[in-house]
C-alpha positions, 0 to 999 in steps of 0.5 A: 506556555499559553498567552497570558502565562497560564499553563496550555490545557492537557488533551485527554483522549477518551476511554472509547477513542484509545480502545478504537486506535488499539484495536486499529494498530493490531489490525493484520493483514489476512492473505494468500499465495496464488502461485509460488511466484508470489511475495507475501506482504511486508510492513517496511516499519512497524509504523508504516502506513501499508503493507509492501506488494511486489510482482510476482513476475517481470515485466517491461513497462514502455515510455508513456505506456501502462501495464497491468502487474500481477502479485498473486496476492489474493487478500481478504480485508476486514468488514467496512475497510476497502483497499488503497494501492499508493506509489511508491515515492521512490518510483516516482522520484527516479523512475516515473512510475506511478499507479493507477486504479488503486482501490481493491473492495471489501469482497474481491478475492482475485488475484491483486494487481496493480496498474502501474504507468511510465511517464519517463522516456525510458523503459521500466523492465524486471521484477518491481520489487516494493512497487506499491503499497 
């Protein structure tokens, strides 16, 4: 209860406002398979905040260095809306590798890749699975 013992006000959302966030949870990611080698995007829960990208090759990222990873992805994103690549906290957290460059604009059709870097003193090698998102 509020101060004062009156009962705390209940939040009404508007009509508009409930249409718009609708709309937005059925929002689906179009894409396509650049080679056979690619992963299509997946959603880790029906609540996550992205869709999961994956290599589509291996790859040996050195301490302190950076490569650019290729998904063979090629993604078409709704009007007004631009792409955000994130880490992966896991990563982070047992590898250090973080992501760099992680916008993807409205109208690029190529082929998404994502630069990842190495900030530990070991090598990060094979196939990153759920590198980003």
């Amino acid at each position: 209860m509020a101060a004062g013992g009156a009962a705390p006000e209940a939040q009404v959302v508007s009509p508009s406002k409930r249409a718009r966030a609708t709309e937005a949870g059925d929002m689906r990611l179009r894409f396509a398979r650049l080679s056979e080698h690619a992963t299509a995007p997946t959603k880790g829960s029906a609540r996550a905040a992205g869709y999961d990208l994956y290599s589509a090759y291996d790859y040996t990222v050195p301490p302190m260095e950076k490569v650019l990873v290729k998904t063979d992805i090629q993604i078409a994103l709704p009007s007004g809306c631009y792409g955000r690549v994130a880490p992966r906290s896991g990563l982070a957290a047992k590898h250090f590798i973080d992501v760099g460059a992680g916008v993807i604009d409205e109208d690029y059709r190529g082929n998404v890749g994502v630069v990842l870097f190495n900030f530990g003193k070991e090598k990060f090698e094979g196939r990153i699975q759920r590198m980003h998102q």
